[in-house]
N, C-alpha and C positions, 0 to 999 in steps of 0.2 A: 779386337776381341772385347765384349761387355764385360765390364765388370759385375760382381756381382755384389750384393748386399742385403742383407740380411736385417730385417726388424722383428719387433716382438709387440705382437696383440693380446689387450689385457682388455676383458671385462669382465665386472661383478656377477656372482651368480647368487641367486638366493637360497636359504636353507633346505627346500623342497627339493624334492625327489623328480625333476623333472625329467629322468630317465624313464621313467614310469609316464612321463606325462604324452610321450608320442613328441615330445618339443626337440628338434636339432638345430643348436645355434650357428650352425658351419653351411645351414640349404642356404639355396640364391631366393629373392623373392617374398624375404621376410618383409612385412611391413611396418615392424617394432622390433626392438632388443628385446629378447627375452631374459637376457642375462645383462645385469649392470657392469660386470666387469669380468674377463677371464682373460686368460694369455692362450697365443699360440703363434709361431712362426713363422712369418711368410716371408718367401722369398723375392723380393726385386730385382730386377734385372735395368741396367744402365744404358739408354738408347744413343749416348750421346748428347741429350740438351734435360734431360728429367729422368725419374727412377718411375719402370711400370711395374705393376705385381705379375708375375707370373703365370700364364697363362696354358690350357690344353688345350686339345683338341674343339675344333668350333664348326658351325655350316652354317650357312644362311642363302640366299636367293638372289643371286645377281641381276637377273632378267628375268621377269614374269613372263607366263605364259601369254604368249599375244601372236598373231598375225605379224610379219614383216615384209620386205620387200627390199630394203635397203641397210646399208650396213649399220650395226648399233654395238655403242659401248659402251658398257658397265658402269657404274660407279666407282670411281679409286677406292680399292680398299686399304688400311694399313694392317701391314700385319707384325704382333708384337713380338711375340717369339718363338713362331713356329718356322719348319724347316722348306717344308713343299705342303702344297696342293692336289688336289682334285678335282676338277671341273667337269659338272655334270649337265651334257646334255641331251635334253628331251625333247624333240622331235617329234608332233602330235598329228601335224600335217605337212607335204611335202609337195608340190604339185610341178615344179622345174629339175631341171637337171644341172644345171649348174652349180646347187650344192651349197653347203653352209660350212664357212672354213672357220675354223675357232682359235685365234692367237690370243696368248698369252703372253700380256706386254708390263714392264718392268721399269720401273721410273729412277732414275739418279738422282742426286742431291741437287742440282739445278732442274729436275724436271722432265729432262729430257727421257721418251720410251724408248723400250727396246724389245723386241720381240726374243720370247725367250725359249718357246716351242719353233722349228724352224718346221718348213713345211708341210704343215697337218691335209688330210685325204681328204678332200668336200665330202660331206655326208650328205648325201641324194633322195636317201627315202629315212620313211617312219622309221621310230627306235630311239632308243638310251646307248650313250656313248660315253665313254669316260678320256677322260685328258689329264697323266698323270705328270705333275713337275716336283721332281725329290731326290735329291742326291743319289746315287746307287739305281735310280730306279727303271723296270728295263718291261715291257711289253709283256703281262701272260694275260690272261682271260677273255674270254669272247667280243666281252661289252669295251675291253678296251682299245681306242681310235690312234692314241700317242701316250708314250712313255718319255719322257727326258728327264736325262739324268743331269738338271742344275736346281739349285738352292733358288727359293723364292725369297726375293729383295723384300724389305720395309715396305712398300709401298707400290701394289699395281693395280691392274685390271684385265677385263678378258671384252676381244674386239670379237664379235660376230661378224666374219665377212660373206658377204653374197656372190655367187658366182653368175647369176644373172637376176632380173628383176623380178624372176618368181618368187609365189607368194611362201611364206613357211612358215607354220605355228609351232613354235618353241619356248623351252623354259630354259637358262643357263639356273645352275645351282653350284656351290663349292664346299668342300670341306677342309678345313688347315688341319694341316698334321703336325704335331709339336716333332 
């Protein structure tokens, strides 16, 4: 289990009324302190070898949209300390029948993968598909392809597999759920 840890954020603020200013010291993307000093709480969480800050909910683009033909895998992602996933896939063109099978693989502290969705349906034609992996988590809505209910490890990725050499334009996409 992580420990947990807790610190305190201190920076100065100036006399001005910068409530009134539209200025928030707490948004991402600032490109200056606006404030020289203020405190506030952030929570750490303990990975094992460092302490990270606490993180929510997040998405990003595993696989661009592109033409394929052959099997392709992701990027390792790490993840800090959310629970399951989402994996979205888009499907733009489809022209085989063989299908596009979507695993979701799980790394151990030596490296080694593991497949953590078993069996997913090859998707054959156009369409948005979802690939859910989260504790408790069980199959409703239209768009959804696979539910499993396991916890997503520190550290995976998601395999696109081909069921023949047809061609398929796709986008894999994810979102981590705290």
């Amino acid at each position: 289990m992580a420990r947990k840890q807790f610190s305190i954020k201190t920076a100065l603020k100036d006399s001005g009324d910068l409530a009134l200013s539209g200025l928030d010291p707490w948004q991402d993307g600032l490109t200056y302190n606006p404030y020289p000093l203020e405190t506030a709480n952030l929570e750490l969480l303990f990975n094992g070898a460092n302490w990270d800050r606490k993180r929510n909910n997040t998405q990003g683009t595993l696989l661009a949209s592109s033409a394929r033909t052959t099997a392709t895998i992701s990027p390792t992602i790490i993840n800090h300390n959310c629970k399951g996933v989402i994996i979205w896939l888009k499907v733009t063109s489809a022209s085989g029948t063989g299908g596009l099978i979507v695993r979701i693989g799980g790394f151990d502290n030596s490296g080694q993968n593991y497949w953590l969705n078993a069996s997913p349906t090859p998707i054959t034609a156009s369409g948005y598909k979802a690939y859910i992996l989260y504790p408790g988590a069980s199959t409703a809505g239209a768009d959804v392809a696979q539910a499993t209910s396991n916890p997503l490890p520190r550290t995976w990725n998601v395999t696109v597999q081909v069921g023949d050499s047809s061609s398929y334009t796709y986008e894999v996409d994810y979102s981590l759920i705290y």
